[in-house]
FINUVO-354017 format. One record per residue (C-alpha): x, y, z. Coordinates in Angstrom, 1 decimal, padded with zeros to 4 digits, always signed. Example, Ala and Ser with C-alpha at 12.3 -4.5 7.8 and 13.67 -1.06 7.14 Angstrom:
! FINUVO-354017
x = +012.3 | y = -004.5 | z = +007.8
x = +013.7 | y = -001.1 | z = +007.1
! end
This chain:
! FINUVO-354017
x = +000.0 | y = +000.0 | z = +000.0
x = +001.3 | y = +003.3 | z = -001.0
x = +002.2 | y = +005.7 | z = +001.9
x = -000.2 | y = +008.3 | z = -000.3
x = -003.2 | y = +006.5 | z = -001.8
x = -004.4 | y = +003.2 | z = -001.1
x = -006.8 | y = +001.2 | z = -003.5
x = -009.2 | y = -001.0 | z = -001.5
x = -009.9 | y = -004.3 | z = -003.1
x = -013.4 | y = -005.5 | z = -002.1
x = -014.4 | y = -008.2 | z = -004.5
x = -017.0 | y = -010.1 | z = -002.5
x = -019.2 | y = -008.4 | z = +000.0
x = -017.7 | y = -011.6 | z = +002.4
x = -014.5 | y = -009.5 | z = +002.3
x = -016.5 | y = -006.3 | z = +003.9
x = -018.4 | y = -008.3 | z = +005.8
x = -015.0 | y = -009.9 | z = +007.7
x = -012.5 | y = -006.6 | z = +007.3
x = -011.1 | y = -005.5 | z = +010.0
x = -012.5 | y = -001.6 | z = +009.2
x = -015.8 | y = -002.8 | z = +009.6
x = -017.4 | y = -002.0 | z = +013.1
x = -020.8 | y = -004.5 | z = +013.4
x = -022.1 | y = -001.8 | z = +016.3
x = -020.9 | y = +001.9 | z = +014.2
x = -023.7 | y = +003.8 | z = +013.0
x = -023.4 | y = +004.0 | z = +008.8
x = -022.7 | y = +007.4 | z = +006.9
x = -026.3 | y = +008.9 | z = +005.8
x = -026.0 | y = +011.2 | z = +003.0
x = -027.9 | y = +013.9 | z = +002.4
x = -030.0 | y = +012.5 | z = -000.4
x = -030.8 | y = +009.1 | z = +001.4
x = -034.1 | y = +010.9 | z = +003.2
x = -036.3 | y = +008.0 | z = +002.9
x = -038.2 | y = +007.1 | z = +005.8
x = -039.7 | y = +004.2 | z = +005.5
x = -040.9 | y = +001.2 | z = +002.4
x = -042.5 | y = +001.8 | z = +000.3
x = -039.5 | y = +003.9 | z = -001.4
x = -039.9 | y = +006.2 | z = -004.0
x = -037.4 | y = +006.7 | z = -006.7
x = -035.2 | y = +010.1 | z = -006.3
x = -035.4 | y = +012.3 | z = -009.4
x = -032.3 | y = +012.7 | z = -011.7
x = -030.5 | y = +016.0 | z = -010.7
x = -031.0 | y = +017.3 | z = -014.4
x = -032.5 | y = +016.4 | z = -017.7
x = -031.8 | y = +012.8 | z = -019.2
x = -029.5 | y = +014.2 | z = -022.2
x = -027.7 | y = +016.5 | z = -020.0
x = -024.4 | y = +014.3 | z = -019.5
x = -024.9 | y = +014.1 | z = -023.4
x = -022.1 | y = +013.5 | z = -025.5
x = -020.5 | y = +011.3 | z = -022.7
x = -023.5 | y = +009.9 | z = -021.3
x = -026.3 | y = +009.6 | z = -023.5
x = -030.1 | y = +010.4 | z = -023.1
x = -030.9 | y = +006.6 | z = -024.4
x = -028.2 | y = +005.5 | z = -021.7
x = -029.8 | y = +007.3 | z = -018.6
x = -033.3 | y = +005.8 | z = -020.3
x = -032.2 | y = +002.5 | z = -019.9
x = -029.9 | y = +003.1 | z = -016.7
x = -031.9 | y = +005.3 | z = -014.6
x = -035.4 | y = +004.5 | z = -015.9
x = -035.1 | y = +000.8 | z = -016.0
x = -032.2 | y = -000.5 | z = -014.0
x = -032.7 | y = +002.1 | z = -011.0
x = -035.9 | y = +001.6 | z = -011.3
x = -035.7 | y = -002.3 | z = -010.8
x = -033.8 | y = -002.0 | z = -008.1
x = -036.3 | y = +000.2 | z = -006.4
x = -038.9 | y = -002.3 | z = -007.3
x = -037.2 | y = -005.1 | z = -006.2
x = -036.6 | y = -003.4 | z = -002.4
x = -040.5 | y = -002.3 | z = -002.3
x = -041.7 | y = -006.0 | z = -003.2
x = -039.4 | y = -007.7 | z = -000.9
x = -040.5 | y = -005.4 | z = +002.4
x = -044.2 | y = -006.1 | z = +001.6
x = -043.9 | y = -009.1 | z = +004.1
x = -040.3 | y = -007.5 | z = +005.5
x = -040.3 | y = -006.9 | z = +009.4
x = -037.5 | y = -004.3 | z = +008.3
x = -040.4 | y = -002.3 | z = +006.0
x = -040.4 | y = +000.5 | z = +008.6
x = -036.8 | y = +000.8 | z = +008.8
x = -034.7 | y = +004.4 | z = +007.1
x = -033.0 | y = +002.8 | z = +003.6
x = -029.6 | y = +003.7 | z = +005.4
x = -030.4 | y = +001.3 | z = +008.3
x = -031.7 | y = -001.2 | z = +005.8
x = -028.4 | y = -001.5 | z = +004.5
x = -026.2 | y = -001.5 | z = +007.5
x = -028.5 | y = -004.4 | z = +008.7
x = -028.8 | y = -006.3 | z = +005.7
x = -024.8 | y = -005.9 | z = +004.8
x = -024.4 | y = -008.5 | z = +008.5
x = -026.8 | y = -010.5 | z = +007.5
x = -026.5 | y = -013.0 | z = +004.9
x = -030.1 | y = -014.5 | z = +004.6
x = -030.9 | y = -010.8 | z = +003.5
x = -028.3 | y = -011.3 | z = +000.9
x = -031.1 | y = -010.2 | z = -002.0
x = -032.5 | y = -007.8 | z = -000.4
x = -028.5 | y = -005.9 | z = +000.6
x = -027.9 | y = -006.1 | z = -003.6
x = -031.4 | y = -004.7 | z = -004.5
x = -031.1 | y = -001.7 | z = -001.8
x = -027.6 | y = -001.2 | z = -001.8
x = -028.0 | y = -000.5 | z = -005.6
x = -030.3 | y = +001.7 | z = -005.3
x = -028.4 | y = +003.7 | z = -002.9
x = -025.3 | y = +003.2 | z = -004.9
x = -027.2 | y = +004.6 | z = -008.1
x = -028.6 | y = +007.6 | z = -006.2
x = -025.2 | y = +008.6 | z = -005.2
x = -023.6 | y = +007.8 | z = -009.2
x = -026.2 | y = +010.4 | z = -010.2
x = -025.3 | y = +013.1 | z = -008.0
x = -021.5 | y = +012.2 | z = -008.2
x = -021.9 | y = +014.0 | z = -012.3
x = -023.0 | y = +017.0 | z = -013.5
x = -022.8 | y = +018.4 | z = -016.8
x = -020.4 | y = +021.1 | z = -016.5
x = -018.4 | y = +019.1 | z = -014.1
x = -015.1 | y = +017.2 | z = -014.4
x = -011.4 | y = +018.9 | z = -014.8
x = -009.2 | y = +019.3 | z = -011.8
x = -011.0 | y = +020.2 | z = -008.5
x = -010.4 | y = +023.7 | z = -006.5
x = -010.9 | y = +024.8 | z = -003.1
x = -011.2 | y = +021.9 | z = +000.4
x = -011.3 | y = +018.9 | z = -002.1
x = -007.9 | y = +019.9 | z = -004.0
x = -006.2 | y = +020.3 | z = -001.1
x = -007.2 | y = +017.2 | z = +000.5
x = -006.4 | y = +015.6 | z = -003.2
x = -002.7 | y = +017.2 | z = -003.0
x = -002.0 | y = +015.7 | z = +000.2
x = -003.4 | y = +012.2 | z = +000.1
x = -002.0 | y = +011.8 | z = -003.6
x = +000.3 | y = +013.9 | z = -004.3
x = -001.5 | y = +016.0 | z = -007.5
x = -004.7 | y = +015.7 | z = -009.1
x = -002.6 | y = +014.2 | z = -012.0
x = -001.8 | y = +010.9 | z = -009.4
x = -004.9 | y = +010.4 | z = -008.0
x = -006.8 | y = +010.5 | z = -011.9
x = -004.3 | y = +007.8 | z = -012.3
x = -005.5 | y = +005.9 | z = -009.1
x = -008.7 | y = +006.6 | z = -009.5
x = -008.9 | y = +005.1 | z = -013.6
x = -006.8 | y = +002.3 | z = -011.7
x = -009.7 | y = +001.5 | z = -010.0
x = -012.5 | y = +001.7 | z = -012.1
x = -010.0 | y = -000.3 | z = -014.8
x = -009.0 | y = -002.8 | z = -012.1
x = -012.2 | y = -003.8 | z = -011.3
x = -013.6 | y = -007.4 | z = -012.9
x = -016.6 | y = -007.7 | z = -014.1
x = -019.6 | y = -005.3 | z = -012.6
x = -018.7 | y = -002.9 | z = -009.7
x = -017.8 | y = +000.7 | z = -008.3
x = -014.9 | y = +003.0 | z = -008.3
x = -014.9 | y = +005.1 | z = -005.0
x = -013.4 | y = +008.3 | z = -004.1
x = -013.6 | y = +008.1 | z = +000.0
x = -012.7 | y = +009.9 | z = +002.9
x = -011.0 | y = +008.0 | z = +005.6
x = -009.9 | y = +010.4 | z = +008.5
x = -007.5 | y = +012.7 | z = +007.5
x = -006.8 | y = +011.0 | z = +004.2
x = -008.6 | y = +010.5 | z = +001.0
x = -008.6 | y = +006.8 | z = -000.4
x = -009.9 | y = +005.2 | z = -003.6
x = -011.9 | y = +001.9 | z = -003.6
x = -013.5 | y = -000.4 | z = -005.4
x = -016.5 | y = -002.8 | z = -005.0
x = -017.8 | y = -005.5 | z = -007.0
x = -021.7 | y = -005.9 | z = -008.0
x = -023.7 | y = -004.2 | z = -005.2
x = -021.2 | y = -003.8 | z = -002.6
x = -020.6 | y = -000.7 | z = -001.1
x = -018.7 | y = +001.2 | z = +001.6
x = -021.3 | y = +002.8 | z = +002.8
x = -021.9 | y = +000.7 | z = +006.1
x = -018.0 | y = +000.5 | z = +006.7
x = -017.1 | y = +002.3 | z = +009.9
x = -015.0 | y = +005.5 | z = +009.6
x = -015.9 | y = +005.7 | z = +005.5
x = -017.1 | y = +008.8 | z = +004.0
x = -017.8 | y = +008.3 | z = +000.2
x = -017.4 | y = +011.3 | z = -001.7
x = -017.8 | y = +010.3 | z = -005.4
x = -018.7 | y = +007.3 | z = -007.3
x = -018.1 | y = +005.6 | z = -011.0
x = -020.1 | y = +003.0 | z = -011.9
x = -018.3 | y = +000.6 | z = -013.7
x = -021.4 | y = -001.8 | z = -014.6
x = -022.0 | y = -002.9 | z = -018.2
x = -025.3 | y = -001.2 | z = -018.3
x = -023.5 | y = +002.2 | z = -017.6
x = -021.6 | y = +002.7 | z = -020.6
x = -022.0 | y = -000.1 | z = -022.9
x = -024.4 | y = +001.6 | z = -025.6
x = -022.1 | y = +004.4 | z = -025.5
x = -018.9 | y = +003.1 | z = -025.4
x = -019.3 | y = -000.8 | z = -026.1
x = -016.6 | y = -002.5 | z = -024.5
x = -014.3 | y = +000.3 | z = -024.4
x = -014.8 | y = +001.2 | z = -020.6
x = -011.5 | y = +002.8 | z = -020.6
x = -012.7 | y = +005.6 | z = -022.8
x = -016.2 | y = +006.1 | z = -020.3
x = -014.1 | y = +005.9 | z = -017.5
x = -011.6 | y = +008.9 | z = -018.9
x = -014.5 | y = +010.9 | z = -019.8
x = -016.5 | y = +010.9 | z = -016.4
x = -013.5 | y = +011.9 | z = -015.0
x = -012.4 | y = +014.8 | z = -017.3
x = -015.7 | y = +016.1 | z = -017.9
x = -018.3 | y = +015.2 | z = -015.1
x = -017.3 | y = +014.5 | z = -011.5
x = -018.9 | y = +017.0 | z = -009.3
x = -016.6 | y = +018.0 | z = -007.4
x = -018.9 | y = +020.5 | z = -005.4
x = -021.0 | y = +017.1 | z = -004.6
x = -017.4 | y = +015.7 | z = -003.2
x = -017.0 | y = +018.9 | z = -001.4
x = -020.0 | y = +019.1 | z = +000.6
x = -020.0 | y = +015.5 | z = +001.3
x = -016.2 | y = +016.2 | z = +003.1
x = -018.9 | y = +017.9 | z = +005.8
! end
């Protein structure tokens, strides 16, 4: 592990489950935009117009991304807590109880993604991307180095990861780290993780766009869409 950055590797959600960063009795990092109250859920609105992220994301991308995968998701959580004793539990505590518990196991991947996807849409914006000013940069200059060395990290990350999953931009104490899930995971419900800002890295996120070239997604996310104001305000 560098002495600057450190890439988590978290390809099964046994490996959160038994890491040594995760604290069964912590309470789990609510954001701002996870409000929900109670099942049934509703699905948050996009933060702008479906071709907004157009040309790098496209408005038939968010169609199928947002208005059918999201969506499912949602679904998915709302029919399960029909006959859930957890149905009158917050989403956030839905997670951190579902993530322990692995007879929930369909449940934590429906929810989780659905929190996950929430926080991808807010992680862009359409004038976005570019190197960061203000709180963010600075913490970005001393946990990496430059922005230059932590956009290489970071691609590292969503690059590295097999298969379906998550690049992360976190806050861990003093220090900003990158990690990466696979599937549904999420760092959400680890003790003493802040996430900041998200990639998603899942087929469905690029592919009609893009194809198989994720590289290409990945490098234009990061040069034209991060929000880094979101990444700011969620350093609190």
């Amino acid at each position: 592990m560098s002495s600057r950055s450190s890439i988590m590797l978290r390809p099964t959600r046994r490996h959160f489950l038994h890491g040594s960063a995760l604290l069964a009795g912590s309470s789990l990092f609510a954001m701002p935009h996870i409000a929900h109250a109670a099942a049934p859920f509703t699905l948050k609105p996009l933060p702008y117009a479906d071709n907004a992220l157009a040309p790098v994301i496209s408005a038939d991308t968010i169609g199928f991304h947002y208005g059918k995968h999201h969506a499912g998701y949602l679904a998915a959580v709302n029919k399960t807590l029909e006959s859930d004793d957890l149905r009158s539990q917050s989403m956030a505590d839905i997670i951190k109880t579902t993530a322990t518990n692995p007879t929930k196991a369909g449940l934590f991947n429906a929810i989780a993604q659905v929190w996950n996807h929430d926080f991808y849409w807010d992680s862009l914006h359409p004038k976005g991307g570019g190197k960061p000013t203000g709180r963010i940069a600075e913490r970005i200059n001393a946990s990496f180095g430059d922005y230059d060395k932590f956009k290489a990290a970071f691609t590292a990350a969503a690059l590295g990861q097999f298969g379906s999953g998550w690049a992360w931009l976190c806050a861990e104490g003093d220090k900003l780290t990158i990690r990466r899930t696979a599937n549904a995971d999420t760092p959400v419900y680890v003790a003493g993780v802040k996430p900041l800002l998200t990639i998603d890295v899942w087929e469905h996120a690029y592919y009609l766009d893009y194809q198989n070239r994720r590289a290409e997604y990945v490098a234009a996310v990061i040069d034209k869409l991060l929000h880094w104001e979101f990444a700011e305000k969620n350093l609190g």
